[in-house]
matplotlib code that plots the C-alpha trace (Angstrom):
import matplotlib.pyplot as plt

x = [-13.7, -11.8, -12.9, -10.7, -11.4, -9.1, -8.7, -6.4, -6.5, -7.3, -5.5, -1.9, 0.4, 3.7, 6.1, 3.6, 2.7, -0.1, -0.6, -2.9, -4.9, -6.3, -8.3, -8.4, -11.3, -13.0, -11.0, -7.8, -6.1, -6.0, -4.2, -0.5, 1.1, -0.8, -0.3, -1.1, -2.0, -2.5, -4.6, -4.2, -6.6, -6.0, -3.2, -3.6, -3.1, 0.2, 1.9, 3.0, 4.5, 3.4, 4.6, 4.9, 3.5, 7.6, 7.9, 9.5, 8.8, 9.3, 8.2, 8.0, 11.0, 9.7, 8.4, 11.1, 12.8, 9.8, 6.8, 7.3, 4.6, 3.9, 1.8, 0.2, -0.6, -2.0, -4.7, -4.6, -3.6, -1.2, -0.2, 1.3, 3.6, 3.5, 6.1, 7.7, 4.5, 4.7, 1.8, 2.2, 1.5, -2.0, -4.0, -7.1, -4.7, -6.2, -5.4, -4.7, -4.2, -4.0, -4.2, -3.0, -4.3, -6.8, -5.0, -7.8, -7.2, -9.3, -9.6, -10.3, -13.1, -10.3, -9.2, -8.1, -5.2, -4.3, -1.1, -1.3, 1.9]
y = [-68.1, -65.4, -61.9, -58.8, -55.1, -52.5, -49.1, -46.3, -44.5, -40.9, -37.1, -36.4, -33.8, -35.2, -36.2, -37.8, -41.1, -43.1, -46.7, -49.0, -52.2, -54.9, -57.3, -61.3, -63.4, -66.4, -69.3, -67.4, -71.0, -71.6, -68.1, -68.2, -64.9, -61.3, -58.2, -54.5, -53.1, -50.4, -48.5, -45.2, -43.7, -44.6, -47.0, -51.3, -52.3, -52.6, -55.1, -52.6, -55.2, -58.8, -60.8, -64.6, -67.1, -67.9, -64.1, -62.7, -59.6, -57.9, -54.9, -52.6, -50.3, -46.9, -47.8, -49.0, -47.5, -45.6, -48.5, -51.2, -54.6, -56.4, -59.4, -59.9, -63.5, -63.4, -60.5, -61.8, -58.9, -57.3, -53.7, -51.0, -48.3, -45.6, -42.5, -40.4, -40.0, -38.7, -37.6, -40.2, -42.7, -41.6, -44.5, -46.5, -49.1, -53.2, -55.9, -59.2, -62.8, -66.0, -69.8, -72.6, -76.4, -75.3, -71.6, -68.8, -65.3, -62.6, -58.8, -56.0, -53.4, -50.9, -47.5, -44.5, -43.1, -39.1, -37.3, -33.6, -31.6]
z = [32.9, 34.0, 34.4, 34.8, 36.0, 36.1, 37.4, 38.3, 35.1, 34.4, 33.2, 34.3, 33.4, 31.5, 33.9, 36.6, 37.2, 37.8, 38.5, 37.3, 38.9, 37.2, 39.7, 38.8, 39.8, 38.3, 37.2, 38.7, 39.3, 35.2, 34.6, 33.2, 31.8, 33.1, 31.5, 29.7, 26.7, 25.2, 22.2, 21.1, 18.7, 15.2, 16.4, 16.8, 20.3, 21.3, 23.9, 26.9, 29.9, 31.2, 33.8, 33.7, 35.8, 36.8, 37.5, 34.5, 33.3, 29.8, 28.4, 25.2, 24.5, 24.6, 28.7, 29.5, 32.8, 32.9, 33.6, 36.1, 36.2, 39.1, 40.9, 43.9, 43.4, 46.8, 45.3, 42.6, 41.1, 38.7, 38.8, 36.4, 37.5, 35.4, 35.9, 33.8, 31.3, 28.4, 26.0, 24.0, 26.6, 26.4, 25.4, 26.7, 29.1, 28.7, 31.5, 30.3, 31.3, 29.7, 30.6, 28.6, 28.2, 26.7, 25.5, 25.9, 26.2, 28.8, 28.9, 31.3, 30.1, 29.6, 31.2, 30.1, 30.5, 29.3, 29.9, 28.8, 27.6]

ax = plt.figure().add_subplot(projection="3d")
ax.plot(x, y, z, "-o")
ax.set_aspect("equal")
plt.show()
């Protein structure tokens, strides 16, 4: 098992930044890909940025050049830089991981995130 906690979220003005933390521990030597989500109310959760095991990184369109995902494997640890927020942005934020052989998926508690206009 692998258990997840974030934090870092909280109210910003559009325009500022925040960065988020999401802290690995457990099984940590099983996890592959890390990641973000994010749900807005009344919206699925969406795919924001994840980071490979080899180091890749992808993200959704409307962060990018705005977000930037990184790993500390060392703290096991992956990290969102968030600048440029916009109210739309506002969403509670999910870490996420997964392993493979066998695949399983884990999930942070969730933190909010609010960006006023």
């Amino acid at each position: 098992q692998v258990q997840l906690v974030e934090s870092g979220g909280g109210l910003v003005q559009a325009g500022g930044s925040l960065r988020l933390s999401c802290a690995a521990s457990g099984s940590i030597f099983s996890i592959n890909n890390m990641g973000w989500y994010r749900q807005a109310p009344g919206k699925q959760r969406e795919l924001v940025a994840f980071s490979t095991s080899g180091g890749s990184t992808n993200y959704v369109d409307s962060v990018k050049g705005r977000f930037t995902i990184s790993r500390d494997n060392a703290k096991n640890t992956v990290y969102l830089q968030m600048n440029s927020l916009k109210p739309e942005d506002t969403a509670v934020y999910y870490c996420w991981a997964d392993r493979l052989s066998p695949y399983d998926a884990y999930w942070g508690q969730g933190t909010q995130v609010t960006v006023s206009s």
